[in-house]
PLY file of the C-alpha trace (Angstrom):
ply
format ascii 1.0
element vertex 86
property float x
property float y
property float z
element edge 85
property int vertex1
property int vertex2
end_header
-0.15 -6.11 11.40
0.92 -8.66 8.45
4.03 -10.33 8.91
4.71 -10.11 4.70
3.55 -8.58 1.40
2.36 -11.39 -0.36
-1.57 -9.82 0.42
-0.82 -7.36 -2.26
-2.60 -5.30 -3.81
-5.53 -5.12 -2.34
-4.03 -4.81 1.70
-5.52 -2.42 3.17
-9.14 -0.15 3.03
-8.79 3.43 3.03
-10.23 2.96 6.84
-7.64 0.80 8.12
-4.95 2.99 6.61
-6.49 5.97 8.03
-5.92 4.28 11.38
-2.62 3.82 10.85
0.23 6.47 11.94
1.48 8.34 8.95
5.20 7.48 8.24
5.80 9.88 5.49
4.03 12.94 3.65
4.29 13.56 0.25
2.95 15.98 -1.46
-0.36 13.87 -2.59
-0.21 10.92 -0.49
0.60 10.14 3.08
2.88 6.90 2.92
1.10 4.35 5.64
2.85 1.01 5.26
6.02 -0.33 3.96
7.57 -3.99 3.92
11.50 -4.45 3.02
10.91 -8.07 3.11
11.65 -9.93 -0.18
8.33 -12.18 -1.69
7.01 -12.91 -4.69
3.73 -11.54 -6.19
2.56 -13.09 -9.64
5.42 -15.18 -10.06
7.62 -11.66 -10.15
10.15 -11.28 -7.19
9.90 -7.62 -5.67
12.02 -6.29 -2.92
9.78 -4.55 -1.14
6.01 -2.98 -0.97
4.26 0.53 -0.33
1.06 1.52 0.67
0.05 5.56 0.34
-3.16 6.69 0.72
-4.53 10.05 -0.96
-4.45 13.63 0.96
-6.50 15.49 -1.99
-8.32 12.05 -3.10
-8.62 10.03 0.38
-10.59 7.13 -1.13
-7.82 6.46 -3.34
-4.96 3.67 -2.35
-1.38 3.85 -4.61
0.57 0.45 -4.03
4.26 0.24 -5.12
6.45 -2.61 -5.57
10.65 -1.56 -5.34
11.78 -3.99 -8.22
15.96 -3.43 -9.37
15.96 -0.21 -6.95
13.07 1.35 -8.50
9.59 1.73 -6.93
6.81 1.02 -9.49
3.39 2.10 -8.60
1.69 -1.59 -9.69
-1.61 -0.67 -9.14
-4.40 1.99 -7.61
-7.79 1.52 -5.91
-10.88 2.92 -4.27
-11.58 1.79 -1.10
-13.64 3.50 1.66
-15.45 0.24 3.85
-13.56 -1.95 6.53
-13.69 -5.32 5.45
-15.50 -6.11 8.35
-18.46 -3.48 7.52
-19.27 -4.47 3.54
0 1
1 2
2 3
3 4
4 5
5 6
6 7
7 8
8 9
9 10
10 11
11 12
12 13
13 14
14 15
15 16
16 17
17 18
18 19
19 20
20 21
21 22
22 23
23 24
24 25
25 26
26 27
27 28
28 29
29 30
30 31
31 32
32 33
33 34
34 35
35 36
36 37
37 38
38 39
39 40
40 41
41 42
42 43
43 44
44 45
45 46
46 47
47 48
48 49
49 50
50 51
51 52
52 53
53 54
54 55
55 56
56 57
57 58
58 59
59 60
60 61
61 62
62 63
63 64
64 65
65 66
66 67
67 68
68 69
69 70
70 71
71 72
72 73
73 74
74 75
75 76
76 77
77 78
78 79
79 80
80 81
81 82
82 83
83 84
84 85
């Protein structure tokens, strides 16, 4: 498992989050990784990372960044391969 965030944003594939135990379940999105740990992405400093994968759109990968107590959804992407299958 990484150790920190600073991987961001493109962490995970859709099959290595599937893999993963589900630690919360929204309503679109099963929440599959988080990281409190503070790190710096793009010269910003965040204070902590999520990784949700889609229920109704399971290709699609929603990563937040908590900046100032808010979580900001910094960017989205498709991703069905392992990295180790191209």
């Amino acid at each position: 498992m990484l150790k920190r965030a600073q991987t961001i944003p493109h962490l995970f594939t859709a099959t290595e989050l599937e893999a993963l135990p589900t630690i919360t379940v929204g309503q679109a999105d099963d929440l599959k990784f988080e990281d409190y740990e503070t790190f710096r992405h793009n010269g910003t400093e965040y204070d902590g990372v999520r990784v949700w994968l889609g229920n109704t759109e399971p290709e699609k990968i929603f990563v937040e960044y908590l900046r100032d107590g808010r979580w900001i959804v910094l960017t989205t992407y498709n991703s069905r391969r392992s990295r180790a299958n191209p």
